[in-house]
C-alpha positions in Angstrom: 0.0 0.0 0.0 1.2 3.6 -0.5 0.7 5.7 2.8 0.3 9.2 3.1 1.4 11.1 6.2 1.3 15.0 7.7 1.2 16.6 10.4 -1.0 20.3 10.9 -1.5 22.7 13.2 1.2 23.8 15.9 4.1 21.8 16.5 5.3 19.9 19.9 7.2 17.4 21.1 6.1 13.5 19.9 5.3 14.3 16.6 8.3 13.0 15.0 8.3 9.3 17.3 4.6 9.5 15.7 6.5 9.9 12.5 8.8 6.9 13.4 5.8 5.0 14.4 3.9 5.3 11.4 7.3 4.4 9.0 8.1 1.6 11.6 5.0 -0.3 11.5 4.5 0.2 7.7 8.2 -1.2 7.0 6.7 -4.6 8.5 3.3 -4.3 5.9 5.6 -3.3 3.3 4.3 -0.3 2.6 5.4 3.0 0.9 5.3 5.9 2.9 5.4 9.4 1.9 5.4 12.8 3.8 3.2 16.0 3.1 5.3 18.8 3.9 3.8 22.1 6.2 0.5 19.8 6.7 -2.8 20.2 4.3 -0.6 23.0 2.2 1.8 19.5 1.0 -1.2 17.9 -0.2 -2.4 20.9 -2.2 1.2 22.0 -3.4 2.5 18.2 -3.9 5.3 18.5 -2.1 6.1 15.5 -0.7 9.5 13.8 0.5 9.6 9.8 0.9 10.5 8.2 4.4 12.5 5.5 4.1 13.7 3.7 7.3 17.4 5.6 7.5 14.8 8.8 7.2 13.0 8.1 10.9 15.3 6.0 12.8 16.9 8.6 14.6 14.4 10.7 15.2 12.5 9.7 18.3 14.2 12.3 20.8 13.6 15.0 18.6 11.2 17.7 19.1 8.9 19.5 16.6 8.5 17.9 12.7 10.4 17.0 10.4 7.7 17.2 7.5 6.6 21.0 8.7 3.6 22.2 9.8 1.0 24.9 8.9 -2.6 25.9 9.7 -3.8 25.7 6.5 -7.2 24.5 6.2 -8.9 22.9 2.7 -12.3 23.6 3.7 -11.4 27.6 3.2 -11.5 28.7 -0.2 -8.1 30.1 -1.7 -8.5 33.7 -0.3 -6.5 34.9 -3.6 -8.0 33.0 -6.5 -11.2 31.7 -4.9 -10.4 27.7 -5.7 -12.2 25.3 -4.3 -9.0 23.4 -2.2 -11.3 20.4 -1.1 -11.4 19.8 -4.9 -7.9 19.8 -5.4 -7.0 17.7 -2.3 -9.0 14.9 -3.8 -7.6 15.7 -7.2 -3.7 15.4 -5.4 -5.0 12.4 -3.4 -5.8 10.6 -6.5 -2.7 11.8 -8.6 -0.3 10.4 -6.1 -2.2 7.3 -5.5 -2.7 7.5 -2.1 -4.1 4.3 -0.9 -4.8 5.9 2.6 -4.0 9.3 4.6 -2.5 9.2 8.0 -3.0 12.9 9.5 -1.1 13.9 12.5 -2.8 16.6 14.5 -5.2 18.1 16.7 -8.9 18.8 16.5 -8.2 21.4 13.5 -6.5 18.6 11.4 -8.3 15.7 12.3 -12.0 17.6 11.4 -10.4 18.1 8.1 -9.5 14.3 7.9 -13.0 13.4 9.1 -14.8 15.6 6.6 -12.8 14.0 3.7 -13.3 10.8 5.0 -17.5 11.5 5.5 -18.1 13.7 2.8 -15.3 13.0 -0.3 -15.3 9.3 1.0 -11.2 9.7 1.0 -9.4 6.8 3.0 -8.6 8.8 6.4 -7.2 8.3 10.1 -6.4 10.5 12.6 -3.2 10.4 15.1 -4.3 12.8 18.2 -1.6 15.5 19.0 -2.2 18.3 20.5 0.0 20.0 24.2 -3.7 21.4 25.3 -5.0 17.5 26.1 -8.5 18.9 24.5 -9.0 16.3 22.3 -12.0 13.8 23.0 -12.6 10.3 23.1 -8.4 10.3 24.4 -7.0 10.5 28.0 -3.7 11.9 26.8 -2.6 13.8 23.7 1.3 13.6 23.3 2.6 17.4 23.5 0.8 17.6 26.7 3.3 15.6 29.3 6.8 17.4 27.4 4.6 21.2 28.0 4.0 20.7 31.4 7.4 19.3 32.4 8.9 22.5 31.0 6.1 24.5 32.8 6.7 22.6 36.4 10.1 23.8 35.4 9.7 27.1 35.1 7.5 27.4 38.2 10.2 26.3 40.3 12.8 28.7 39.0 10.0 31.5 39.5 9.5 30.5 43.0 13.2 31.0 43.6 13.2 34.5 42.6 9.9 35.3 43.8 10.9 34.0 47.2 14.1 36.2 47.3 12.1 39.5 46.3 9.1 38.6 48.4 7.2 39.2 44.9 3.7 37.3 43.5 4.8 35.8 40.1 2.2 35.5 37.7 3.2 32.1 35.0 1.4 32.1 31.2 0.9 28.9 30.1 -0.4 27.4 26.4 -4.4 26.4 26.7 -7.1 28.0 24.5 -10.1 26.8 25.2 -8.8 23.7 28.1 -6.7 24.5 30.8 -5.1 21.2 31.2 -1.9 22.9 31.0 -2.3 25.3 33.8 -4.2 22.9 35.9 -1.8 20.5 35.9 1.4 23.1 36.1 -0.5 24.7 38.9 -0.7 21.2 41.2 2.3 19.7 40.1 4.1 22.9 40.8 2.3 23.4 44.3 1.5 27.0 43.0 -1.0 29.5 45.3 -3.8 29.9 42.6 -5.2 28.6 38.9 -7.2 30.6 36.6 -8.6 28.3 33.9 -10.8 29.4 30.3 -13.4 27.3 31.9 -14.0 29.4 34.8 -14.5 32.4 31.9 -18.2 32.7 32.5 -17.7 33.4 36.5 -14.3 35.1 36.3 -14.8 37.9 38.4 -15.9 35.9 40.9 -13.1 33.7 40.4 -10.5 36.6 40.7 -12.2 37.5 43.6 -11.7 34.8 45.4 -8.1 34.5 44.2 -7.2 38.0 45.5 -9.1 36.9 48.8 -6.7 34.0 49.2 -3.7 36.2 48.4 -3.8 38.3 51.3 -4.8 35.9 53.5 -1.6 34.2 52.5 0.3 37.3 53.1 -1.2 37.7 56.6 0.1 34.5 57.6 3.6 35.4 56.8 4.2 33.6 53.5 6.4 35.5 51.4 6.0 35.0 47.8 2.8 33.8 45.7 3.0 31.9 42.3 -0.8 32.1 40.0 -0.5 29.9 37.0 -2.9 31.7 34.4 -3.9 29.5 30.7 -3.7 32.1 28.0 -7.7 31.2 26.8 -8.7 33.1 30.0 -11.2 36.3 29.3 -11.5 39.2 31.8 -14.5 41.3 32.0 -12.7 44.1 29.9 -11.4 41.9 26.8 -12.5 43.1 23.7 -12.3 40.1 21.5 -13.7 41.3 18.5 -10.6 42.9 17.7 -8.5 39.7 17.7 -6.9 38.3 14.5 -7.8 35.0 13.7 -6.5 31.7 11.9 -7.6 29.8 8.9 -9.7 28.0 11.6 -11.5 30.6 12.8 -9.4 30.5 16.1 -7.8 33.9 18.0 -4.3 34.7 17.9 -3.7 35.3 21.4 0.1 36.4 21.3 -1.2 40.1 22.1 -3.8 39.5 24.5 -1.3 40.0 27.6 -3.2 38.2 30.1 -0.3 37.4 32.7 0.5 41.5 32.9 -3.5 42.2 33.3 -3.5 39.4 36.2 -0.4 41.2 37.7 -2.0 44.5 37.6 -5.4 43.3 39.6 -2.9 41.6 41.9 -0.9 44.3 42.7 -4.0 46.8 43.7 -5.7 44.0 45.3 -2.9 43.1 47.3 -0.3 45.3 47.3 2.0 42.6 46.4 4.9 43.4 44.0 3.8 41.3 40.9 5.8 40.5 38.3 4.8 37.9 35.0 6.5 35.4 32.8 5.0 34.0 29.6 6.9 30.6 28.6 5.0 31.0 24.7 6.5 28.3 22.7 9.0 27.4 24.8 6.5 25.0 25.8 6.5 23.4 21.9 10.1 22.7 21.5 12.5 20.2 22.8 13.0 16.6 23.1 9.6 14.9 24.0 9.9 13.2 27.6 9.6 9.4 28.2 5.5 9.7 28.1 5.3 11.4 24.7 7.4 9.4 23.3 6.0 6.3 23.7 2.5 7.5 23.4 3.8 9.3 19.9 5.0 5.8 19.0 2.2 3.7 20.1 -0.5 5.7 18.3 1.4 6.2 14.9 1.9 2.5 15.1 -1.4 2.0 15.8 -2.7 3.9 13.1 -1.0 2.3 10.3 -2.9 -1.3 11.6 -6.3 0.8 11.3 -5.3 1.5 7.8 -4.7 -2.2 7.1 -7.7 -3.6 8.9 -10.4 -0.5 6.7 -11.0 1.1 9.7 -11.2 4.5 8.3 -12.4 7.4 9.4 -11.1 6.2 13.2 -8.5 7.5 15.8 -5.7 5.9 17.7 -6.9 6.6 21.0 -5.0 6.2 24.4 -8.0 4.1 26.6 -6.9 3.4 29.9 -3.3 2.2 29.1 -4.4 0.2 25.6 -3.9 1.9 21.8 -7.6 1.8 20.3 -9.3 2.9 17.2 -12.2 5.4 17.5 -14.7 7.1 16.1 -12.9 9.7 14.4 -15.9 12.4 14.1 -16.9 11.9 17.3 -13.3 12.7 18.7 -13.2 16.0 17.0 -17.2 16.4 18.0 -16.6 18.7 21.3 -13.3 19.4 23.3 -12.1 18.0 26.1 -11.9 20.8 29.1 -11.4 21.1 32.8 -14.9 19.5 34.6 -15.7 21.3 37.5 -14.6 17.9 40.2 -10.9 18.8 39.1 -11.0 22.4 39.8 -12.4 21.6 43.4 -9.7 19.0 43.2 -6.8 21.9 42.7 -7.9 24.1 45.2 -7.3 21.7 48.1 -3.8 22.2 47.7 -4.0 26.6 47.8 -4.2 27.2 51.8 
């Protein structure tokens, strides 16, 4: 069989051992296996690069892609000569002859991959990648374990300063609509508060409540506060409207400056000196840790048998600790956020 495989929307850590794992487990079918460079543009543009075995073999402890990524998204029209890219991406699909498409993403890329499958009737399955963890119908997106390592990290190395300057840091973390990242940063990382996009709707409360605990902290002579903050959260004065967005209709929140806006109500709430660090895409580079490595392994493997048994238009899934295949529509269906036990759950730990 001749295997197609890219991988769209923002880069992290496991998607080259998901690479490997795909080339690996296709070597024992005897398959060809060709790459899609910089996602759904390869497919349109044809540029593709074969991966041969000497191609992947070493590439397991390496972070980011080494086929490129973009956010392109066939379902848009060409915003420059109107084309109709779903058209060509069967057209491509057929050119090459493309037995089946392995697509290496997150909810963006796989609903592309699902919508080919459901409505062009192409030969698609998904790999699930994505650092926020959103993704349904998954326990564990590879991405996620690396970004919050490096964030753990960095909350420790705030703490030190913070401690010496008896200052109130305020951490940024990656999470648009799921705040996985912070959540988990926040209790790993034994930090003083959490502010999650899924407390958006009650924030002011939320903040509230935050500044509440703050001073009572201070009272009782502690000397420093660290607040991990996901970059999805909204405050009562955000004007989204104004926000660029993506191919995807999704926000570019690079300007949004949430951390300094936290610092501000922390400092007149408190009087605590507040300082902020955003750690941006640090959290997308570097080698994947022992998790995402695996798990980036064990689902491009994975996927590569769902291709050989016709299960199209399905997922390879982390269930409990086994490699599944699942409904692929139904994964990208709804997101995957914070439920309201596991906030409760953090805040035991902010006295």
């Amino acid at each position: 069989m001749k295997l197609g495989v890219l991988t769209g929307g923002g880069d992290c850590p496991g998607l080259n051992p998901a690479i490997r794992g795909v080339v690996m487990r296709a070597l024992d079918y005897d398959d060809e296996v060709i790459g899609f460079k910089e996602g759904w543009a390869g497919i349109l543009k044809e540029d593709t690069v074969p991966l041969k075995l000497e191609d992947v073999e070493e590439i397991i402890g390496k972070g980011g892609t080494i086929l490129g990524s973009s956010r392109t998204n066939p379902y848009k029209k060409d915003k420059d000569t109107g084309k109709d890219r779903v058209a060509e991406v069967v057209a491509m699909f057929k050119k090459v002859g493309l037995d089946a498409l392995i697509g290496i993403g997150g909810d963006d890329t796989l609903g592309v991959a699902s919508r080919l499958y459901i409505q062009q009737g192409l030969p698609c399955v998904g790999v699930p990648k994505t650092m926020d963890n959103d993704l349904f119908c998954t326990d564990f997106t590879f991405g996620f374990d690396t970004s919050v390592t490096l964030a753990v990290d960095a909350v420790e190395r705030l703490r030190d300063t913070a401690k010496s300057h008896k200052r109130a840091m305020v951490l940024e973390v990656m999470g648009r609509h799921a705040g996985w990242v912070a959540l988990y940063t926040a209790i790993a990382g034994g930090a003083d508060w959490v502010l999650l996009p899924e407390q958006n709707e009650g924030i002011e409360k939320e903040l509230e409540e935050m500044a509440a605990h703050l001073q009572e902290a201070k009272k009782r002579g502690k000397r420093y506060a660290i607040i991990v903050v996901s970059e999805g959260v909204e405050l009562p004065k955000g004007n989204k409207d104004e926000e660029e967005l993506d191919e995807f209709g999704h926000m570019l929140l690079k300007e949004r400056g949430i951390a300094d806006a936290i610092a501000e109500f922390i400092n007149d709430k408190t009087g605590w000196d507040t300082r902020t660090a955003v750690i941006g895409h640090m959290q997308r580079g570097g080698p994947p840790t022992l998790f995402d490595r695996m798990l980036g392994t064990r689902v491009g493997a994975k996927a590569v048998d769902l291709v050989h048994e016709k299960k199209f238009g399905q997922m390879a899934a982390l269930v409990g600790n086994e490699i599944v295949g699942v409904d692929l529509k139904e994964a990208v269906g709804k997101q995957k956020v914070v439920t309201e036990d596991w906030i409760k759950f953090a805040k035991i730990f902010f006295k």
